[in-house]
TIDREN-95474 format. One record per atom (N, C-alpha, C): residue number from 1; y, x, z. Coordinates in steps of 0.05 Angstrom, whole numbers. Layout:
N
R_NUM_Y_X_Z
...
// end
This chain:
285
R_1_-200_-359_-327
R_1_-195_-331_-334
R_1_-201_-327_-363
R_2_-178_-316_-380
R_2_-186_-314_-408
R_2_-201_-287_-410
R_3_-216_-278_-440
R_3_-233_-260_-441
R_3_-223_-241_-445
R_4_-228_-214_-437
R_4_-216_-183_-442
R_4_-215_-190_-478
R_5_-198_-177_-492
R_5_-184_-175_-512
R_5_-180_-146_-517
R_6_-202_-134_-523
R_6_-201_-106_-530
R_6_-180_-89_-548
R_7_-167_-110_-558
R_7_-142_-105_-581
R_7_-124_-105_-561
R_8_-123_-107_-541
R_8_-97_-113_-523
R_8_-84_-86_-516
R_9_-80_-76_-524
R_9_-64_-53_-516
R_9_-41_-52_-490
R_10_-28_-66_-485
R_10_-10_-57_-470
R_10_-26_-56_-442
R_11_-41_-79_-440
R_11_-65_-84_-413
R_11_-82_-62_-412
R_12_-97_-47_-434
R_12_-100_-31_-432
R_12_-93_-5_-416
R_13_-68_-4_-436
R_13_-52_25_-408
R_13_-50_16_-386
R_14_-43_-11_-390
R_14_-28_-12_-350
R_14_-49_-6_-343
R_15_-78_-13_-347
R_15_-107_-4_-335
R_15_-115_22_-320
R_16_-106_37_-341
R_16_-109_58_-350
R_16_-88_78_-324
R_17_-59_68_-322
R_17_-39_73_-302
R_17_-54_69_-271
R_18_-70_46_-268
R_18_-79_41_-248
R_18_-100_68_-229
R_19_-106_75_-253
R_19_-132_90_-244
R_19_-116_127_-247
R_20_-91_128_-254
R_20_-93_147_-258
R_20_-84_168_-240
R_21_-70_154_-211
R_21_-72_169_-185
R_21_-91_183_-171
R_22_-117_165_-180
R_22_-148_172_-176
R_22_-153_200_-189
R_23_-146_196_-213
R_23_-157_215_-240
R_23_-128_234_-235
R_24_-116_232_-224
R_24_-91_258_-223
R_24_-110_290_-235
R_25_-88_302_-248
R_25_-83_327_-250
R_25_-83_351_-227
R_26_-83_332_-215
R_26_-71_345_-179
R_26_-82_337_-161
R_27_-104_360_-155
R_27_-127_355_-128
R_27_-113_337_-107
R_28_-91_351_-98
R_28_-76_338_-71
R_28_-72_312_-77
R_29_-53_308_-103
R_29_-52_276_-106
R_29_-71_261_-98
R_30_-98_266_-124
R_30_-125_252_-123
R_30_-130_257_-95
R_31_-130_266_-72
R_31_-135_263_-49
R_31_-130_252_-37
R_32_-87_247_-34
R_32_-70_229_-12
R_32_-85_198_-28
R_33_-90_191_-56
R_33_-107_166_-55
R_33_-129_162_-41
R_34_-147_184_-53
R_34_-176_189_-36
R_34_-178_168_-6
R_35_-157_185_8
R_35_-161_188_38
R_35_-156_149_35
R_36_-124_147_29
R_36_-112_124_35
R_36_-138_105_27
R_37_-149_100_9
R_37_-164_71_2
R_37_-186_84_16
R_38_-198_106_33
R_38_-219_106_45
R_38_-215_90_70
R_39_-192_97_79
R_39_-190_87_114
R_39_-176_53_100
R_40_-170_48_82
R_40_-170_21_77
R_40_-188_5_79
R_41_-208_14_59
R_41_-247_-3_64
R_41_-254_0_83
R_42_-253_26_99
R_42_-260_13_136
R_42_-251_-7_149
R_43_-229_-21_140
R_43_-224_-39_153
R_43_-229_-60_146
R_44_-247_-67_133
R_44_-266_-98_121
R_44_-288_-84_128
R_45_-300_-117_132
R_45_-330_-123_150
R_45_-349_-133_115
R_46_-367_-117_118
R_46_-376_-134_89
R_46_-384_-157_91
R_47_-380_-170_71
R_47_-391_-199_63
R_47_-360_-214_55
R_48_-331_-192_76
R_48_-308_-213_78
R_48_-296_-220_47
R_49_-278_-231_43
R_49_-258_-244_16
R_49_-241_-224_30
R_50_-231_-219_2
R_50_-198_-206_3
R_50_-175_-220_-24
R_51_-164_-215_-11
R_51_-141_-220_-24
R_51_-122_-203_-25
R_52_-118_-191_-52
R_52_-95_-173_-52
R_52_-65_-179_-60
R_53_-36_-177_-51
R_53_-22_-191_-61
R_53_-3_-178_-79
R_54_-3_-176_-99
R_54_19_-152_-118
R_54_38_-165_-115
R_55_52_-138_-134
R_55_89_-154_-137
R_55_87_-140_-171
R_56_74_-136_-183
R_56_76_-121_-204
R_56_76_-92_-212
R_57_71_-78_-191
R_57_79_-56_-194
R_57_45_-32_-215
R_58_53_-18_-209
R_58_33_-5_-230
R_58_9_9_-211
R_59_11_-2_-191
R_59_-16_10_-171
R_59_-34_-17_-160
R_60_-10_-41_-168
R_60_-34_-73_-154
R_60_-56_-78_-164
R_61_-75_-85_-144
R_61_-107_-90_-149
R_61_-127_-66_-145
R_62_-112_-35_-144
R_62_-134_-16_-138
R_62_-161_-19_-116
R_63_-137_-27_-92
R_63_-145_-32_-70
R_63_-176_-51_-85
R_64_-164_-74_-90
R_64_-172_-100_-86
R_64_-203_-87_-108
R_65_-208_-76_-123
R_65_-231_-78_-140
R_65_-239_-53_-131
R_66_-228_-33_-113
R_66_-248_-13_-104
R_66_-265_-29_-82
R_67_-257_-50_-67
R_67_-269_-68_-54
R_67_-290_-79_-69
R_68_-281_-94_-87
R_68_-297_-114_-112
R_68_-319_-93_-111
R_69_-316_-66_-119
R_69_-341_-43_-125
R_69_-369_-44_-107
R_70_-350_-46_-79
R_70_-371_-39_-55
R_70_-387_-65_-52
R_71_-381_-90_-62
R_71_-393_-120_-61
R_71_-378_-141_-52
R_72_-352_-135_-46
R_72_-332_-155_-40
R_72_-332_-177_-59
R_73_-316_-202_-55
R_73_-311_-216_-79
R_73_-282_-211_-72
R_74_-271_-215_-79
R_74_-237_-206_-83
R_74_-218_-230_-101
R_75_-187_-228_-93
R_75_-173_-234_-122
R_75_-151_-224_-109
R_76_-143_-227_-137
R_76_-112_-206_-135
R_76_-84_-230_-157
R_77_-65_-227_-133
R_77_-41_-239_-141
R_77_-17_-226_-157
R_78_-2_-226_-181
R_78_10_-214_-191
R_78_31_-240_-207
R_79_64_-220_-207
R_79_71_-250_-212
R_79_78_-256_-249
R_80_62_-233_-260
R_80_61_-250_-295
R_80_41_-244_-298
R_81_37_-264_-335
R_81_10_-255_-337
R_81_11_-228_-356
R_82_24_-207_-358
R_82_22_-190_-369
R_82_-1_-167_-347
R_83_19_-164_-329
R_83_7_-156_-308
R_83_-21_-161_-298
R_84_-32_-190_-301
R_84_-58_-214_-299
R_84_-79_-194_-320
R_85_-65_-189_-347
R_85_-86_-185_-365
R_85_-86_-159_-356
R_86_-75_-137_-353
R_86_-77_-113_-344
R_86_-103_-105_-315
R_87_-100_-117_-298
R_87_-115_-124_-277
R_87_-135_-129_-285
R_88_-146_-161_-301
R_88_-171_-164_-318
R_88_-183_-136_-324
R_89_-170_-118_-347
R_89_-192_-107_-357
R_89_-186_-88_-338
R_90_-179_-77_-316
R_90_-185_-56_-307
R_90_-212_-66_-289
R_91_-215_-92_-277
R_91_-236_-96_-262
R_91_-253_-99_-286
R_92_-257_-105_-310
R_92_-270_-106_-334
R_92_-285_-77_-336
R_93_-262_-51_-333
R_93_-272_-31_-336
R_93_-290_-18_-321
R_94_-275_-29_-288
R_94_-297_-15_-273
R_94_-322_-40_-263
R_95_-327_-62_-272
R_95_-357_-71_-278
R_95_-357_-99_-253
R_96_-334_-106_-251
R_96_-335_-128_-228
R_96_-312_-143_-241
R_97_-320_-153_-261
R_97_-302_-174_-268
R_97_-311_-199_-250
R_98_-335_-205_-247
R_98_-348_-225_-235
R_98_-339_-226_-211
R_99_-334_-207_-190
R_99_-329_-209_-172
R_99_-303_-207_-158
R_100_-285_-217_-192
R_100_-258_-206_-188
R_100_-242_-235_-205
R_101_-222_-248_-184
R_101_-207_-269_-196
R_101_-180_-254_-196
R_102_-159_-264_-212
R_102_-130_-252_-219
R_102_-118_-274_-218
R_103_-102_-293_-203
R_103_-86_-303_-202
R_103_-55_-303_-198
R_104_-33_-322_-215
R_104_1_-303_-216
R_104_12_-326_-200
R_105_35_-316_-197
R_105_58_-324_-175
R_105_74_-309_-162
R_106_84_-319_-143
R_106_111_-306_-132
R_106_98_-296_-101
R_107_94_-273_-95
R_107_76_-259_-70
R_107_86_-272_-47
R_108_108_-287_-44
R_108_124_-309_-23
R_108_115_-334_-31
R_109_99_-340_-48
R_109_95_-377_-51
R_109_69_-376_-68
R_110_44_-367_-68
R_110_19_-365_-74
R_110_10_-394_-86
R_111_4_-390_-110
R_111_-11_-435_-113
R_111_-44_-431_-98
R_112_-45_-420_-73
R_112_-66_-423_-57
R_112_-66_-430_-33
R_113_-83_-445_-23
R_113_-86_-455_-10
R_113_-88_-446_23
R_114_-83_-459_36
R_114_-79_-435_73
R_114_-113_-430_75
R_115_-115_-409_87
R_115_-133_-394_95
R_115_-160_-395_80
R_116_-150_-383_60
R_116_-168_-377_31
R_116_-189_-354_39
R_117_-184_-329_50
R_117_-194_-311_48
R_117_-189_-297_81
R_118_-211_-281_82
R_118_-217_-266_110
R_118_-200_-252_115
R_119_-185_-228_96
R_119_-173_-210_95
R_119_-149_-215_68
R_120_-121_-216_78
R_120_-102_-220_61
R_120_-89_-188_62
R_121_-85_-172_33
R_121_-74_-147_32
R_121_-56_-138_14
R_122_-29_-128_33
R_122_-6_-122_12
R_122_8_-90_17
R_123_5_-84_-2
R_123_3_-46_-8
R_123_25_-43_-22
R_124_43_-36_-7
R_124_68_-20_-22
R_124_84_-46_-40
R_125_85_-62_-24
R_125_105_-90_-33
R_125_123_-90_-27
R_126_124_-94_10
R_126_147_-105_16
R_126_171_-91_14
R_127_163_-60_16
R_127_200_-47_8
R_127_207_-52_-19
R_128_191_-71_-33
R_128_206_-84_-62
R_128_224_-104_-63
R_129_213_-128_-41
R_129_218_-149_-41
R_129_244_-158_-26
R_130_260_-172_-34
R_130_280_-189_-24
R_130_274_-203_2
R_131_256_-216_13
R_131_247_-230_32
R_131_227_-221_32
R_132_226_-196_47
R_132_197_-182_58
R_132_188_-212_88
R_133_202_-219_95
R_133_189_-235_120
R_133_170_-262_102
R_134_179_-272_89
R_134_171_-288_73
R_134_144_-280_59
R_135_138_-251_49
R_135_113_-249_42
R_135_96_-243_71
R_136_107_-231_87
R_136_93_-236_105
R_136_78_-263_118
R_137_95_-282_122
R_137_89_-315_124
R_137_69_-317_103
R_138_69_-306_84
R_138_47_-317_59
R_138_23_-303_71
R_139_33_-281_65
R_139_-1_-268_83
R_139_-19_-277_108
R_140_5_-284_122
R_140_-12_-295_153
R_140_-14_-330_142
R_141_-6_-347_123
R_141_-17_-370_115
R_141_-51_-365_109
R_142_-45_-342_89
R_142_-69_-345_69
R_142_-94_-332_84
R_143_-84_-323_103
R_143_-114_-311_116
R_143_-124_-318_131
R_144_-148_-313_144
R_144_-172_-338_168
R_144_-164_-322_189
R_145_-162_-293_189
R_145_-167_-277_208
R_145_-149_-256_203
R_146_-136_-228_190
R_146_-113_-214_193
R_146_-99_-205_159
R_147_-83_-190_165
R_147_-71_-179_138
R_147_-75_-156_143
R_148_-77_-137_124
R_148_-69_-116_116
R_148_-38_-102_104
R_149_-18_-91_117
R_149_11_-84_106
R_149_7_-47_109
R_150_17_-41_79
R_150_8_-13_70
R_150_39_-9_65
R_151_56_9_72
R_151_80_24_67
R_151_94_54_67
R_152_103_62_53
R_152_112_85_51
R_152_133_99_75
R_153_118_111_92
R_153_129_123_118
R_153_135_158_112
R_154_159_167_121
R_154_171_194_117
R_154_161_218_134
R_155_155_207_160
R_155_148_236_182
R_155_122_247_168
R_156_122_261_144
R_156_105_280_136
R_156_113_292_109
R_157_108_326_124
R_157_123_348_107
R_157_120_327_72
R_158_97_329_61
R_158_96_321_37
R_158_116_289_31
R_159_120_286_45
R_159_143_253_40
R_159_168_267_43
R_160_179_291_53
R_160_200_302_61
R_160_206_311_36
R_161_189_326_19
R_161_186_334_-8
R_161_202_322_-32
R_162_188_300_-29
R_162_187_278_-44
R_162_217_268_-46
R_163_229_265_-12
R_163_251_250_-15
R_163_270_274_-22
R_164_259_301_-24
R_164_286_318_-29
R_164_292_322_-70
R_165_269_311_-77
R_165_270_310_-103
R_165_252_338_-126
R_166_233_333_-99
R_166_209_354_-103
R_166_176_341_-111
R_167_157_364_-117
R_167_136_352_-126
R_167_116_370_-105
R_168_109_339_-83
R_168_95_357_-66
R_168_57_357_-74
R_169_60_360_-96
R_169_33_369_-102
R_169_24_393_-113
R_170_50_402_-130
R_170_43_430_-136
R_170_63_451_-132
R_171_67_476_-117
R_171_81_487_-117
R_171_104_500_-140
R_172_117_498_-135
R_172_145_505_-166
R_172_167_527_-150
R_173_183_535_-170
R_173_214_549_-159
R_173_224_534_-143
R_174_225_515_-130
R_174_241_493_-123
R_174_240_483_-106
R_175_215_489_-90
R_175_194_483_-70
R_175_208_476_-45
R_176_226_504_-41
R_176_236_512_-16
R_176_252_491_-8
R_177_269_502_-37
R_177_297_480_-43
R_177_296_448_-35
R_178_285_446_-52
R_178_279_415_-45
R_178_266_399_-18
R_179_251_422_-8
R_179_239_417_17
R_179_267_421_38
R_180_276_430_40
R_180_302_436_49
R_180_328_414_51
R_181_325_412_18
R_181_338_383_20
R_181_332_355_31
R_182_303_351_30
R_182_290_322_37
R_182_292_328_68
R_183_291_357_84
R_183_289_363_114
R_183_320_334_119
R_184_344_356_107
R_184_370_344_113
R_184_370_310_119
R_185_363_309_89
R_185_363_271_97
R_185_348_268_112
R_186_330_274_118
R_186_314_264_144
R_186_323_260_167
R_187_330_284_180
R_187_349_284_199
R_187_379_277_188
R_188_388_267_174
R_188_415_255_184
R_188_398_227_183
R_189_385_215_167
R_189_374_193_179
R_189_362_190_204
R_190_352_205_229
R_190_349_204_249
R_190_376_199_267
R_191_394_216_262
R_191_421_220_276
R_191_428_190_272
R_192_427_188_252
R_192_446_159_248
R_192_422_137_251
R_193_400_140_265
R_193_381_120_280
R_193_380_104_253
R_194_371_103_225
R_194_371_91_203
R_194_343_88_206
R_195_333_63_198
R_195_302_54_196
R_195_290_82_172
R_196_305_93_155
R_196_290_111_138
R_196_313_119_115
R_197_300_123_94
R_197_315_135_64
R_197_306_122_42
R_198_317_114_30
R_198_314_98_3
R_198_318_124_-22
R_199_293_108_-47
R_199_305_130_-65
R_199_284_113_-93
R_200_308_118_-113
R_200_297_114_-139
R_200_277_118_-152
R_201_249_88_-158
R_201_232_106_-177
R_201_227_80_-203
R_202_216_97_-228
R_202_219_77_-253
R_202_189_73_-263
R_203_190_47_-255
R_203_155_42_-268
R_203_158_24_-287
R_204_142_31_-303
R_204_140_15_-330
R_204_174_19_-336
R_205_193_42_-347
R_205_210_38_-349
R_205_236_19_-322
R_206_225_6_-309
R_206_254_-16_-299
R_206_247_3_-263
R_207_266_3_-266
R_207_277_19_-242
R_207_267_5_-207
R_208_262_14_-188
R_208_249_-4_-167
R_208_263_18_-142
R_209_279_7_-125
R_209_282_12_-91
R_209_261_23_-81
R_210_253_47_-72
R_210_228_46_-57
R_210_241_58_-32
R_211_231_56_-11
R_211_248_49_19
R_211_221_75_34
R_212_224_91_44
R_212_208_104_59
R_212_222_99_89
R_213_201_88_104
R_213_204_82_132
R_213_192_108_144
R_214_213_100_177
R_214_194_116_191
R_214_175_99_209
R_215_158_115_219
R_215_141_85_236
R_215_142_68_254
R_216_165_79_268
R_216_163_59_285
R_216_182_31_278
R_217_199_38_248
R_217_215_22_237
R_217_198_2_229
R_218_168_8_212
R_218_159_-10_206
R_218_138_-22_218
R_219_145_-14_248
R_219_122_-27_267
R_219_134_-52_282
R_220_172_-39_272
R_220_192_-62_292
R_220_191_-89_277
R_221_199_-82_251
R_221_199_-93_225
R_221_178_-117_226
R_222_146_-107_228
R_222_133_-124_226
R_222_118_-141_238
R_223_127_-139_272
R_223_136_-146_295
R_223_156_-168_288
R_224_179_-161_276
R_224_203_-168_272
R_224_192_-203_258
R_225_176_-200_238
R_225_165_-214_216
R_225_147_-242_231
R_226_147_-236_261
R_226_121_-247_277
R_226_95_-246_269
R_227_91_-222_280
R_227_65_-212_275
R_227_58_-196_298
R_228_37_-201_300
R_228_24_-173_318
R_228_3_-152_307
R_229_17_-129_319
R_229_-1_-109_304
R_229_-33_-101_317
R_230_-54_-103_302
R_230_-74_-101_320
R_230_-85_-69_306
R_231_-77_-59_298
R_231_-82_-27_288
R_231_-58_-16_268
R_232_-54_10_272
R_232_-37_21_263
R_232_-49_41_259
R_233_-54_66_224
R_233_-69_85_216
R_233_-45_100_192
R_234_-54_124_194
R_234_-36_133_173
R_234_-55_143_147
R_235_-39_140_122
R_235_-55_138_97
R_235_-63_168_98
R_236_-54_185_96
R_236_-58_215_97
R_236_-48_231_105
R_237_-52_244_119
R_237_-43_267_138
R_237_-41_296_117
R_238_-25_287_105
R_238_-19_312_73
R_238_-5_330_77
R_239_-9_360_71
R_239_3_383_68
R_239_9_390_41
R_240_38_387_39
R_240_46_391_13
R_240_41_421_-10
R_241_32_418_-26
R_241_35_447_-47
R_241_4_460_-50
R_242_-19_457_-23
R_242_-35_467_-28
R_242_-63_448_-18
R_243_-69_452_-52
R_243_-98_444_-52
R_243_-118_447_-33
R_244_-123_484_-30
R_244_-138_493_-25
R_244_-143_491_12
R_245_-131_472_13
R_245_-119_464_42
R_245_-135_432_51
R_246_-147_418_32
R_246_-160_399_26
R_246_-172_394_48
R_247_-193_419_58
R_247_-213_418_80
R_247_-200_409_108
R_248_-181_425_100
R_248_-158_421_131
R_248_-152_399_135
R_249_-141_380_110
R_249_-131_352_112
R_249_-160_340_114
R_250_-184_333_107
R_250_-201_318_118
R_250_-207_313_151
R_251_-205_338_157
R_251_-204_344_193
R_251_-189_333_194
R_252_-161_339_190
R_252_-138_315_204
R_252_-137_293_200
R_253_-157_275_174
R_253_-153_256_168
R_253_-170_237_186
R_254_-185_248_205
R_254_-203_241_224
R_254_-191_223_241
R_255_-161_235_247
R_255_-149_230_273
R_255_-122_210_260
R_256_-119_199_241
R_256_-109_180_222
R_256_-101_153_238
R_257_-117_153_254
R_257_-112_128_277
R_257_-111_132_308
R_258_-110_152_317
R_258_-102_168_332
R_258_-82_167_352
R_259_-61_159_370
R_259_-37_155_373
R_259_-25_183_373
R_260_9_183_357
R_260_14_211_361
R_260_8_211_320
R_261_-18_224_318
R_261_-27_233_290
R_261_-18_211_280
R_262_-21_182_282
R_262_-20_163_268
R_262_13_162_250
R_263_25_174_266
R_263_61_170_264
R_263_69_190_232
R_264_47_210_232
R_264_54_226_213
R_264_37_234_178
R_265_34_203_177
R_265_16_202_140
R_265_43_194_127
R_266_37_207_102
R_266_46_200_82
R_266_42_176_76
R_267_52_154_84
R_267_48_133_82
R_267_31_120_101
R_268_35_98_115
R_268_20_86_134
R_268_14_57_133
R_269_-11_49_156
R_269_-16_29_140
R_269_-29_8_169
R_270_-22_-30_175
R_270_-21_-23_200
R_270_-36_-57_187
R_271_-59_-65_212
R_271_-70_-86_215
R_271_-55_-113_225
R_272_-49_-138_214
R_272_-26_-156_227
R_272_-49_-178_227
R_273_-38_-204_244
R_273_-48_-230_248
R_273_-20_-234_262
R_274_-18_-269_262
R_274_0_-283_265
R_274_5_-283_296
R_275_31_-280_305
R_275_35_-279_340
R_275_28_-304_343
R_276_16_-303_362
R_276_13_-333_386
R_276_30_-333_399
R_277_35_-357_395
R_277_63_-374_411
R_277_55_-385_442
R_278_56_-375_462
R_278_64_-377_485
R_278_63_-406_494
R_279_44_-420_502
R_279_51_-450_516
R_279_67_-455_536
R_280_76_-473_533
R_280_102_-475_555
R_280_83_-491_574
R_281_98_-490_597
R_281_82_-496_620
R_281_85_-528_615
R_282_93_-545_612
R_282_95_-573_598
R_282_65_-576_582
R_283_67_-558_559
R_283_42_-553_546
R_283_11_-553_562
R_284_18_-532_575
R_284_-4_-530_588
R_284_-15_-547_612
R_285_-1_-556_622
R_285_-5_-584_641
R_285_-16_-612_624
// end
């Protein structure tokens, strides 16, 4: 691992980008994070390794070094090293470089070795990727015991927002409108039994697919992938436009794993390990 390079500017911002969902302008925002990486760390046992697996995007590694914070040792996969040095000093910044490795590659072919780490975790990847089954295979290689798969799910008002081309954090003229619009695609994507709605977003400038599922699409999906799901939780149970509503969403955020409640976060997020294959009676004789 080379040394933080305080002249480095571009690593810098990306740093800086990392943290700044946290640091939002916008209680609600800083919340739907809040919640999401709270019910994430519930699900490591302390002492375990994690592994987080990026694709580049401008949110990889949060996870992985708010872990590093609590006493994890961690590393995080990203596939340049632009991205590598960015990650560095953000775990630089927040004080666990030590407990924080950055290694690059392709999130489908890791230069690591099978069952590296306790906990293998990928947050808002696979509706990037070309061969989402393939990073899956990587994840259930690299882990002793389960994965973590974090994705952008629609059944909640504030995702409805979002896909209508609205800002469901702060109320505007537009509110209605747009809420109105994202209702429509919703339901014609129900009618037409469509796994979800796709819609344009630009990070770092280059443009990226982001795929909002509904849940049970990405419960089939990752089923689909051979996997079994051993928990299924939703990131936040968000009410779009009002802050002051905060209190309300903590209560609901209770019930996050819930069956029923679980179906409706802004985003959801579901525990995997590799299916067991069935012995054939040959086998078992």
């Amino acid at each position: 691992m080379s040394a933080l390079d305080p002249a480095d500017a571009p690593a810098l911002e990306r740093a800086a980008l990392r943290a700044s969902r946290l640091d939002s302008p916008y209680a609600l925002q800083r919340y739907v994070h809040e919640a999401k990486f709270r019910h994430l760390l519930r699900l490591l046992e302390p002492g375990e390794t994690l592994l987080e697996v990026g694709r580049g995007g401008s949110v990889d590694g949060v996870f992985a070094v708010l872990a590093a914070v609590r006493g994890h040792r961690v590393a995080i996969s990203v596939p340049d090293d632009d991205h590598a040095r960015a990650l560095r000093a953000y775990a630089h910044e927040r004080g666990v470089a030590g407990r924080t490795t950055v290694v690059t590659g392709a999130p489908d072919a890791l230069p690591l070795p099978a069952r590296s780490f306790d906990v293998v975790a990928s947050l808002h990847v696979l509706e990037h990727v070309r061969d989402p089954a393939a990073v899956v295979a990587e994840i259930c290689r690299l882990t002793r015991d389960r994965g973590i798969v974090a994705l952008p799910t629609c059944l909640n008002a504030a995702a409805v927002c979002r896909l209508g081309g609205g800002n469901p954090y702060r109320p505007g003229r537009d509110s209605a409108r747009t809420f109105l619009r994202g209702s429509l695609k919703l339901l014609s994507a129900l009618v037409r039994r469509a796994d979800g709605l796709a819609e344009t977003q630009i990070q770092d400038g280059v443009p990226w697919r982001h795929e909002w599922l509904f849940p049970w699409a990405m419960k089939r999906r990752l089923t689909g992938y051979g996997t079994e799901i051993r928990h299924f939780g939703a990131d936040a149970l968000c009410i779009p436009w009002s802050a002051s509503l905060i209190p309300v969403m903590r209560l609901l955020d209770r019930l996050n794993a819930a069956p029923v409640a679980n179906l409706f976060g802004m985003g959801s997020h579901a525990v995997i390990s590799e299916k067991r294959r069935k012995a054939t009676s040959e086998e078992q004789q």
